[in-house]
C-alpha positions as CSV (number, residue, x, y, z in Angstrom):
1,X,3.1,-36.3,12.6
2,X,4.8,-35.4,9.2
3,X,6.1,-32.0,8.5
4,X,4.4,-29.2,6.6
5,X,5.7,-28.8,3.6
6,X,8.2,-25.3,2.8
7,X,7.2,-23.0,1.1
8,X,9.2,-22.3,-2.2
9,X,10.8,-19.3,-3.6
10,X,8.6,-17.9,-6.8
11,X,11.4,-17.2,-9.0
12,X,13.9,-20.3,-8.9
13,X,11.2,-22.9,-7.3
14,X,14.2,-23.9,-4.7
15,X,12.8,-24.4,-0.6
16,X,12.5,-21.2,1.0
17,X,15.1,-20.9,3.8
18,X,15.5,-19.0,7.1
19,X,15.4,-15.4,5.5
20,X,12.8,-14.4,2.6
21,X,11.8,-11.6,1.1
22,X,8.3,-10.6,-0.7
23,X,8.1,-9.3,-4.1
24,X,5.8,-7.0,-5.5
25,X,5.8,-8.7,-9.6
26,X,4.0,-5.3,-10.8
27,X,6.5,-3.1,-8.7
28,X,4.6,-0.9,-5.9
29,X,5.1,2.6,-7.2
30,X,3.4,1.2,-10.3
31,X,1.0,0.2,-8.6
32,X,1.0,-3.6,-7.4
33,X,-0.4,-4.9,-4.4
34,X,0.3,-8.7,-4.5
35,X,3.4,-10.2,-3.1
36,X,5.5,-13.8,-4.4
37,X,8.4,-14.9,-1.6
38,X,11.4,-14.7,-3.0
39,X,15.3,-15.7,-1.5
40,X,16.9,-12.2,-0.9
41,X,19.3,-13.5,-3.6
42,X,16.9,-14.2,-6.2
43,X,15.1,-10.7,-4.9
44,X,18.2,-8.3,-5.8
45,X,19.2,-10.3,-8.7
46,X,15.5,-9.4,-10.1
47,X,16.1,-6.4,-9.7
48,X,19.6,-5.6,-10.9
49,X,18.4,-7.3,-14.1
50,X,15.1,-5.8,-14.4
51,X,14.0,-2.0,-14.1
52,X,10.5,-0.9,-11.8
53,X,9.2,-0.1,-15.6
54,X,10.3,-3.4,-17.4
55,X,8.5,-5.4,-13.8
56,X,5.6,-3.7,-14.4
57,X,5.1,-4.4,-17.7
58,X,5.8,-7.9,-17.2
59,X,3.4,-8.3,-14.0
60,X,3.6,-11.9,-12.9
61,X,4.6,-13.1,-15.7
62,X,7.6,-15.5,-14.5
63,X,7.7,-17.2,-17.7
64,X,9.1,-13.8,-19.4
65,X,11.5,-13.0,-16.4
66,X,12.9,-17.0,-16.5
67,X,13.2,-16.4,-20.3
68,X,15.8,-13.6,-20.5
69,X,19.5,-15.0,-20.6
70,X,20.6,-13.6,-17.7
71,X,17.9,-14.5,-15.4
72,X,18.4,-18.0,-17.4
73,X,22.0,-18.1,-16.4
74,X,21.2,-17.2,-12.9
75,X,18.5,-19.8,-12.5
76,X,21.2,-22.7,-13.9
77,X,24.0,-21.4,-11.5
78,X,21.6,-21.3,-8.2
79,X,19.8,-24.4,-8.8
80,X,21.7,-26.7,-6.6
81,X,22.2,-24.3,-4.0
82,X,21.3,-24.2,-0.3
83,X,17.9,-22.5,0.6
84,X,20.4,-20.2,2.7
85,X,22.8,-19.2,0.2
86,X,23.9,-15.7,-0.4
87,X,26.4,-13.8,-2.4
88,X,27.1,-10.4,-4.1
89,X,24.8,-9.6,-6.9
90,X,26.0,-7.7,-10.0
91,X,24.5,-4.2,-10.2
92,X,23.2,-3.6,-13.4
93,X,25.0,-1.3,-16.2
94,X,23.4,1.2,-17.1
């Protein structure tokens, strides 16, 4: 019997762990309806980055969010990381 295969998170394409979170690409009170399953860490740091109008412009675009330099750096710095892994996230300046 072989093993189904884990799902994987949306944004950094790592195995989904024990917790996960969905997120709404085009942000709910803009509107969206559909859902990607995210890590929680990947979740907040989406959205310390990235504001409910900037998301909704984007949509599901994940080519734009992976393209801005701090999502970039995020992606590098959580790549090898365990599915479980958690830690602060910066809140954004504003």
């Amino acid at each position: 019997m072989t093993e189904a295969p884990r799902p994987v998170c949306w944004l950094c394409s790592r195995p989904i762990g024990r917790r996960s979170e969905q997120h709404h690409p085009v942000p709910k009170s803009r509107g969206g309806r559909t859902t990607e399953e995210v890590h929680p860490i990947c979740h907040r740091t989406l959205h310390s980055t990235f504001s409910n109008s900037e998301l909704a412009r984007i949509g599901a675009d994940r080519g734009v969010i992976i393209a801005n330099p701090a999502m970039a750096r995020f992606l590098v710095w959580i790549a090898d990381k365990h599915p479980d892994f958690h830690a602060p996230t910066a809140r954004k300046k504003r």
